[in-house]
C-alpha positions in Angstrom: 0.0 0.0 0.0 1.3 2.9 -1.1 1.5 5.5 2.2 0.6 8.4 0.2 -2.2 7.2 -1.4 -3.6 9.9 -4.0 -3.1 10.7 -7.5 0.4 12.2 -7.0 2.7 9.1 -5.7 3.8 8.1 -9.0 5.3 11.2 -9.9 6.4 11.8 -5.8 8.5 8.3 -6.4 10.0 9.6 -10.0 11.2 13.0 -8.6 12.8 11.6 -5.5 14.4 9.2 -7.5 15.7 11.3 -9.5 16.7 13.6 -7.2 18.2 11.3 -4.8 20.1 10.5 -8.0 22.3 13.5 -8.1 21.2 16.1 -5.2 22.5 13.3 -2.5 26.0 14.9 -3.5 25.4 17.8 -3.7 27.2 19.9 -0.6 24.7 21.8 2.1 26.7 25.1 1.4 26.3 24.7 -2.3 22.1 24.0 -1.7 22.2 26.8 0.9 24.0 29.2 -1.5 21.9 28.4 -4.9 18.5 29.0 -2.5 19.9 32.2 -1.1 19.8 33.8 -4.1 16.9 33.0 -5.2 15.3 34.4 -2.3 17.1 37.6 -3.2 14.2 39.0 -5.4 11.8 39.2 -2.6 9.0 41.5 -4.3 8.9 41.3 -7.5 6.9 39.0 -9.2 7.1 35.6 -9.7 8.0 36.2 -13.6 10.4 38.7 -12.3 12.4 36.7 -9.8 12.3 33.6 -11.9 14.6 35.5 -14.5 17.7 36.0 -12.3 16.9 33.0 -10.3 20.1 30.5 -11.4 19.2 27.2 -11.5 20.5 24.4 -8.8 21.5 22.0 -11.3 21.8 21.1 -14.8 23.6 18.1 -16.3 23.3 16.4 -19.5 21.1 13.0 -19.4 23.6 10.0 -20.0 22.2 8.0 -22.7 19.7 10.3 -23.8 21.2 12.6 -26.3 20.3 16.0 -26.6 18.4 16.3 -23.9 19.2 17.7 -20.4 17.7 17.9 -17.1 17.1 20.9 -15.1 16.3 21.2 -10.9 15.3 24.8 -9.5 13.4 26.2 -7.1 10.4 29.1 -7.9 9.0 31.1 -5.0 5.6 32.8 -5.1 4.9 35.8 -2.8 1.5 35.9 -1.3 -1.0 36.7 -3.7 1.7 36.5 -6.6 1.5 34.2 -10.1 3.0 33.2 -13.7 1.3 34.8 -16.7 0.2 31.7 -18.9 3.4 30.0 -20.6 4.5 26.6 -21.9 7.9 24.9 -21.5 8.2 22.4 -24.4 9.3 20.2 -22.1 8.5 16.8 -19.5 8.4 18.9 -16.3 8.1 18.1 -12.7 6.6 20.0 -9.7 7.5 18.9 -5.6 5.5 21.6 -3.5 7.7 22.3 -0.8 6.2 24.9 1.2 2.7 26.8 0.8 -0.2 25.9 -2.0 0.0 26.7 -5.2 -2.7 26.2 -7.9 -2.0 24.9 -11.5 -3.9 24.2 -14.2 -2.8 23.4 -18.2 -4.6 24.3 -20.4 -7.9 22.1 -21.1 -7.5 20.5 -17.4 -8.9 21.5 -13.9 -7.1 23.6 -11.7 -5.6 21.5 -8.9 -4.4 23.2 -5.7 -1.4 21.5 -4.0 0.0 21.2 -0.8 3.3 20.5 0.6 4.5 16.9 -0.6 2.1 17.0 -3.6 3.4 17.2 -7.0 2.1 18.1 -10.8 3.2 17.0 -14.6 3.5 19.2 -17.6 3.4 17.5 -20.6 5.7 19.0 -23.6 3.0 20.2 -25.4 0.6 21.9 -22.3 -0.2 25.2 -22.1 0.6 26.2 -18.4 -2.7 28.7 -18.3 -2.1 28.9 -14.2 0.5 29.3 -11.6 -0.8 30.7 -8.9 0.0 31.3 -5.1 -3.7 29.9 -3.3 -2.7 32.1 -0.6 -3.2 35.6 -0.2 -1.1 35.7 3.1 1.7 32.9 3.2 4.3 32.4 0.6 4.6 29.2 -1.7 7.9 27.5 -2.8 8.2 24.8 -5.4 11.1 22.4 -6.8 11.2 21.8 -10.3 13.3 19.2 -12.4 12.6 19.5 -16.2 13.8 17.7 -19.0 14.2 19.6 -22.3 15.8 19.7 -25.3 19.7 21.1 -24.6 20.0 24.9 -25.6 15.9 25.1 -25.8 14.8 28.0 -23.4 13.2 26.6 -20.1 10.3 28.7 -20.5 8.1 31.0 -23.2 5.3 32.4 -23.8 2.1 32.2 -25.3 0.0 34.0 -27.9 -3.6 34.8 -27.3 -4.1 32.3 -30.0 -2.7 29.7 -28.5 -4.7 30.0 -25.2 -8.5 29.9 -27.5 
């Protein structure tokens, strides 16, 4: 029996697989550092702070060429969301502190809590990313894998959210 037991588990399992994979060696001072800075841009918006915010890892995927994996963290102020974008990519969300609401285009809006997670497909349309909370401040940890050299993120035309 699986001691999560919702909808989420599978991907939970993936990530910390993953994860465990390569953040195991990574050094406390080198995880301390990278999340520092992205805490730097307190107050400005979550498509603001994501710019500057250097990612804590990004490696080549052995076996898989040219592709790459990418982990970072994105922090949402109370209150504070993502205009509608896409990432042409397999992406990951681990909600570590807060709620956030997501929804891709043609979906529900799902709002998760700390431990939950949420898939993007390569070809969604992320219509919502959204802090639930007006008050409290939400962090989440992404891994993505992309194409190398393809941008992480862009965005989307009016016609492509009709």
């Amino acid at each position: 029996m699986d001691p999560l037991g919702d909808q989420f588990s599978p991907n939970l399992r993936l990530m910390n697989t993953l994860l465990n994979m390569r953040l195991g060696r990574l050094g406390a001072a080198a995880m301390a550092a990278g999340l520092l800075l992205l805490t730097v841009a307190d107050g400005a918006s979550a498509d603001e702070s994501r710019k500057g915010a250097p990612p804590l890892m990004t490696r080549d995927l052995a076996g898989i060429p040219g592709k790459e994996a990418i982990v970072l963290t994105v922090e949402y102020g109370p209150g504070e969301s993502s205009r509608p974008h896409r990432h042409d990519a397999n992406v990951f969300v681990y909600v570590l502190e807060g709620a956030i609401t997501m929804q891709v285009k043609g979906g529900p809006p799902v709002t998760l809590h700390p431990g939950q997670t949420y898939y993007e497909s390569p070809s969604d349309i992320h219509t919502v990313s959204a802090n639930a909370s007006k008050t409290e401040r939400a962090k989440i940890l992404v891994f993505i894998v992309k194409d190398k050299g393809a941008p992480v993120t862009r965005a989307v035309s009016a016609e492509e959210l009709r």
